[in-house]
C-alpha positions in Angstrom: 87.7 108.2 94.0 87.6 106.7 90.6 90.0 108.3 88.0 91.7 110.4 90.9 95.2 110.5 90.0 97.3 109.1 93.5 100.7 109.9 92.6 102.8 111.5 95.4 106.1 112.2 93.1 105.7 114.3 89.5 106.5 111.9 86.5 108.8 112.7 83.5 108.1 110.9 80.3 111.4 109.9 79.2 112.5 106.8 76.7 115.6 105.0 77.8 116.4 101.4 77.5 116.9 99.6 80.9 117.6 96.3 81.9 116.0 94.4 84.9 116.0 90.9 86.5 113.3 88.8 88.8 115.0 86.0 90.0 117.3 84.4 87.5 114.6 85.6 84.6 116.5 89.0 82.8 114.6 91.3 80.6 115.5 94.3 78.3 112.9 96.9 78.2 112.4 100.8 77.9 111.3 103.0 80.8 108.6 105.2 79.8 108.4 107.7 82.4 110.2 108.1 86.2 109.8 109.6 89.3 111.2 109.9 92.6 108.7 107.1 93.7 109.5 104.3 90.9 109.3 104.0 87.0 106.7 103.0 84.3 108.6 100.0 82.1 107.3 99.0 78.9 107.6 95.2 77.9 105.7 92.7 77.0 107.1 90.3 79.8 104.0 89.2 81.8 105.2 89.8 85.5 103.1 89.5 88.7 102.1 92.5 91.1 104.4 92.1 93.8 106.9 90.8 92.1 110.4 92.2 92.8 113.2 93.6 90.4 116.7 94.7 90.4 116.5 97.9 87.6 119.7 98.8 86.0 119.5 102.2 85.4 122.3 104.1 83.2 121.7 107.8 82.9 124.2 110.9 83.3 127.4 108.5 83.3 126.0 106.5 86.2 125.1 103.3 86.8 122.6 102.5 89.0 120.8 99.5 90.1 118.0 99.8 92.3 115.5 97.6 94.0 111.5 97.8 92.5 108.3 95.9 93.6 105.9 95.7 90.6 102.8 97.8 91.6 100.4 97.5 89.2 100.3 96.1 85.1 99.3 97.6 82.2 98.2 95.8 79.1 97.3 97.5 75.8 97.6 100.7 77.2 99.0 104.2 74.9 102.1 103.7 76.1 102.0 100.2 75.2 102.1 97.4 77.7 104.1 97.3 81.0 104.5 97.4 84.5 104.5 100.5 86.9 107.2 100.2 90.2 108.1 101.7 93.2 111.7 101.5 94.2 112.4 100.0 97.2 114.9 101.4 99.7 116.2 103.7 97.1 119.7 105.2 98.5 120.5 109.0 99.0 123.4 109.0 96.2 120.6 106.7 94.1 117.9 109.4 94.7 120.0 112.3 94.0 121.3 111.1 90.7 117.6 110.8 89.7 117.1 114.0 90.8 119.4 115.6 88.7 118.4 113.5 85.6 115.1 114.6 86.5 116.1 118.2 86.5 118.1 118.0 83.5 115.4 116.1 81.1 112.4 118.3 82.0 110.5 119.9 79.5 111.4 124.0 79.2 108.3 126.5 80.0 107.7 128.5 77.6 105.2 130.5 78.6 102.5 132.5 76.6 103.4 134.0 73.1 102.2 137.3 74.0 104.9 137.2 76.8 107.7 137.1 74.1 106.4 140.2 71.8 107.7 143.2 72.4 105.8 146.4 73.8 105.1 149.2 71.4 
């Protein structure tokens, strides 16, 4: 269906520089948004779908670098242009440090203001 949103994995719109390489080509960039499927860079870098990267991530005092295929390009898009990836063979110490970044970046609920007033 048109417009139907197929995302398996909850994103979290973050901004954190990154760097990445394809081949011996090395970019600096910003990643938009993650997930536990892949990432959303921004950068002006005009790179193929199917294309495959080596992201350096560096959140939470880790470094990690992880293995993407570009899955899809945006151009002139609101959050600018970019490329959205999947990670490839992503490792269980890789996927629970993005877990916990996850976890730790999410947005508080605040619930509804009426919640928070006191009964009389």
């Amino acid at each position: 269906m048109e417009g139907t949103d197929r995302r398996q994995h909850p994103r979290l719109s973050i901004d954190v520089a990154v760097d990445f390489t394809s081949g011996h080509n090395f970019y600096s960039a910003l990643i938009r948004d993650i997930s536990m499927g892949g990432l959303f860079i921004e950068t002006d870098a005009i790179i193929s779908i199917g294309t495959q990267l080596v992201v350096d991530l560096r959140f939470l005092k880790k470094h990690l670098r992880v293995s993407c295929e570009v899955m899809w390009a945006l151009t002139h898009g609101e959050k600018g242009d970019g490329v959205g990836v999947r990670f490839l063979d992503l490792k269980p110490a890789a996927q629970k440090s993005i877990e916990a970044f996850m976890v730790l970046r999410a947005p508080l609920s605040c619930g509804d203001a009426e919640d928070d007033e006191p009964t009389p």
